[in-house]
C-alpha positions in Angstrom: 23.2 -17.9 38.2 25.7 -17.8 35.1 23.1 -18.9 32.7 25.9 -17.7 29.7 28.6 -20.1 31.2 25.7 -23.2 31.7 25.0 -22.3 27.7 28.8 -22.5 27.0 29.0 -25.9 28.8 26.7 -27.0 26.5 27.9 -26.0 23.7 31.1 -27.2 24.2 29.1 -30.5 24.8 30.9 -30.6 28.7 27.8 -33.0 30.6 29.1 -33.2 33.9 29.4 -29.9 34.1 26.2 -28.8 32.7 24.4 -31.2 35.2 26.6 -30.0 37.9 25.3 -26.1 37.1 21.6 -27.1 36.6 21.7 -28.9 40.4 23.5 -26.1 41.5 20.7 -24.0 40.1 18.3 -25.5 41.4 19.7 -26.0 44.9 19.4 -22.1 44.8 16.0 -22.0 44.4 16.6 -20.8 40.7 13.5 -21.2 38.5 13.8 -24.4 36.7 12.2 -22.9 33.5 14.7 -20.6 33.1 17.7 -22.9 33.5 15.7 -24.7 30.9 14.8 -21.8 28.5 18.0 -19.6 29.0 20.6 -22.0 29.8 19.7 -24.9 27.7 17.5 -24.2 24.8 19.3 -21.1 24.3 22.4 -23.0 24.0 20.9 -25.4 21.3 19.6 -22.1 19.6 23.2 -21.2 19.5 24.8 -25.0 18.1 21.7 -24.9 15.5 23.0 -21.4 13.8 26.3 -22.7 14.1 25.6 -25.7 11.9 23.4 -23.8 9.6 26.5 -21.5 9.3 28.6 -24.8 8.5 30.5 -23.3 11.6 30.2 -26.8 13.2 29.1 -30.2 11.7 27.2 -33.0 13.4 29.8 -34.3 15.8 30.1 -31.0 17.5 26.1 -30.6 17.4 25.5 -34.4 19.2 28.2 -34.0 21.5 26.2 -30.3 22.6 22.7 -32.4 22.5 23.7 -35.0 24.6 25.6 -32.7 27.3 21.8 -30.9 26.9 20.1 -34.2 27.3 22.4 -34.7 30.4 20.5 -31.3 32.2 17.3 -32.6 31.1 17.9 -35.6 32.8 18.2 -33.5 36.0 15.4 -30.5 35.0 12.7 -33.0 34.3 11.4 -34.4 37.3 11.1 -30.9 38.7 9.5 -29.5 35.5 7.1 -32.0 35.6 6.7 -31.4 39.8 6.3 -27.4 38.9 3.4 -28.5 36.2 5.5 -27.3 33.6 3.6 -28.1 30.2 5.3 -29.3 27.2 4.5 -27.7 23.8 3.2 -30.6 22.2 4.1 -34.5 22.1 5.9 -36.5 19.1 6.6 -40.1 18.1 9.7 -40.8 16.8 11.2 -43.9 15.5 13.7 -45.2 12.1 11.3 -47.3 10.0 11.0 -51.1 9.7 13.6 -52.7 8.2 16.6 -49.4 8.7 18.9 -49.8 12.0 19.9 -46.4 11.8 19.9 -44.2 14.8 22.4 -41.6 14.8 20.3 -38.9 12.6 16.9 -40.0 14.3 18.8 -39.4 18.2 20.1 -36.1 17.3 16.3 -35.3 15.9 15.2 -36.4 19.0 17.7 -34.4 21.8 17.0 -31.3 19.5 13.1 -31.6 19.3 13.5 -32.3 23.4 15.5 -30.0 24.1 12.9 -27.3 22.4 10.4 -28.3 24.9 8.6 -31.8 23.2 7.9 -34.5 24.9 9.1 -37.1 22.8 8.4 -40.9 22.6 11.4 -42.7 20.9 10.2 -46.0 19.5 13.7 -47.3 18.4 14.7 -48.7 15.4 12.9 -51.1 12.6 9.6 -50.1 13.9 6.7 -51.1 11.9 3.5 -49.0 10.9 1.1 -50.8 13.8 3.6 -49.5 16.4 3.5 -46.0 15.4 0.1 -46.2 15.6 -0.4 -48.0 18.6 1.9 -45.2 20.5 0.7 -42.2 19.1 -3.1 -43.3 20.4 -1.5 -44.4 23.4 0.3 -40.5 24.1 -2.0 -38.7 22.1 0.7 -37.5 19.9 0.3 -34.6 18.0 3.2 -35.6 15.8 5.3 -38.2 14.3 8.7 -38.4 13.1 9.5 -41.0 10.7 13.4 -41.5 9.7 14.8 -43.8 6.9 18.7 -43.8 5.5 18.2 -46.4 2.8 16.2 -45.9 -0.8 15.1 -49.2 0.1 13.4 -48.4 3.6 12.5 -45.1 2.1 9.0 -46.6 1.0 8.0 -47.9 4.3 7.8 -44.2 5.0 4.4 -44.3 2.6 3.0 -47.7 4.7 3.4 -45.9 8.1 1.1 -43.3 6.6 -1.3 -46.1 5.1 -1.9 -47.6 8.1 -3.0 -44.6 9.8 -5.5 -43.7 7.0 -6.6 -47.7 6.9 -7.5 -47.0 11.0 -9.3 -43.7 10.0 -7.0 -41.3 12.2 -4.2 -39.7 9.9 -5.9 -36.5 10.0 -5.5 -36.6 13.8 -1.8 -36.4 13.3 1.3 -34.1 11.9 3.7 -36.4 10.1 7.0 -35.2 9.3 10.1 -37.2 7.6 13.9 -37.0 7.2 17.0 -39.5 6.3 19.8 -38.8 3.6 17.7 -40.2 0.2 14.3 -38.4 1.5 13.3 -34.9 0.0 10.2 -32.5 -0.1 9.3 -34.3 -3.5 8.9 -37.5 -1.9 7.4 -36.0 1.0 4.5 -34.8 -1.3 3.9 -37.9 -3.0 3.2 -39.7 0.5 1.3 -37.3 1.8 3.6 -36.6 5.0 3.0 -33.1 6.1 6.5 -31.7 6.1 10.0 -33.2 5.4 13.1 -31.8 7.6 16.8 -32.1 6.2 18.3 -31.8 9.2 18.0 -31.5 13.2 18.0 -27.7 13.5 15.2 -27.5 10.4 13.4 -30.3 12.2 13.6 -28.1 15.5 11.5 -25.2 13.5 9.3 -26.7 11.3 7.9 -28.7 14.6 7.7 -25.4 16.6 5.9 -23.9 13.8 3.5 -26.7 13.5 2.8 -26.7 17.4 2.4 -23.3 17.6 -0.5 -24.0 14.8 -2.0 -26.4 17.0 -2.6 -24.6 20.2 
């Protein structure tokens, strides 16, 4: 198995034939963890120095993510069959009131694609439904994203509401969006703030590997 030319097609954010290669693969009999680990994580590895290097921008890095998301789609089912664990779980969701998705998606492929089983709530979600699905999934973390000064604040309710229910302790929160920063991080007492996908990606492996 060409697990170099499966991270290529990834990075080059070629789907079809990334999900061709991964059925291939595991027509072979090739361990699905490693078409996982060595075909597509370390491709998004790859796409996330890139963009740290400014050698690509976000286009390049969804197009890669969702060409990733497309082998997921076929790695899953057997991951799950093979007993595979994730590394941890997360909530994700843009907060009441913001329709923005596009920052929030790429989060989400990228914090996937290292191995998190993620719950995508949507968009507008208010505080009671974070809650409500991070008992639900036992979530270890949540993922709130805003892209307007004036949803930023909603941010701090989210939080509220899991300290009014007596559980915020039970849970990691980290945030992101264009007007958010560490600063305002801080003041709502969310745990970490990422300013982009590939910072998301390590701060929540960091965190997770804390956890276990």
């Amino acid at each position: 198995m060409d697990f170099n030319q499966l991270s290529l097609y990834v990075q080059q954010g070629n789907g079809v034939k990334v999900k061709e290669m991964v059925s291939e693969g595991l027509a072979q009999k090739v361990d699905p963890t490693a078409l996982l680990n060595e075909g597509l994580i370390e491709a998004m590895a790859v796409i996330g120095e890139k963009f740290k290097n400014n050698e690509i921008y976000v286009p390049e890095m969804l197009m890669a993510a969702k060409a990733m998301n497309a082998g997921m789609q076929v790695l899953e089912p057997v991951l799950t069959a093979t007993g595979v664990k994730p590394i941890g779980k997360a909530v994700i969701g843009t907060v009441k009131g913001d329709l923005h998705d596009i920052g929030k998606n790429l989060v989400r492929m990228m914090l996937k694609g290292a191995g998190i089983e993620m719950y995508d709530l949507g968009i507008d979600v208010s505080a009671q439904a974070f809650l409500s699905k991070a008992q639900e999934v036992g979530a270890d973390m949540i993922c709130l994203s805003a892209l307007l000064t004036t949803t930023m604040p909603y941010m701090d309710s989210v939080i509220k509401e899991f300290e009014k229910a007596g559980v915020r302790s039970q849970f990691v929160f980290m945030i992101g969006g264009a007007p958010v920063s560490e600063a305002y991080a801080k003041s709502i007492n969310a745990d970490c703030y990422a300013e982009d996908a590939v910072v998301a990606v390590d701060v929540a492996k960091k965190i997770l590997a804390g956890k276990q």
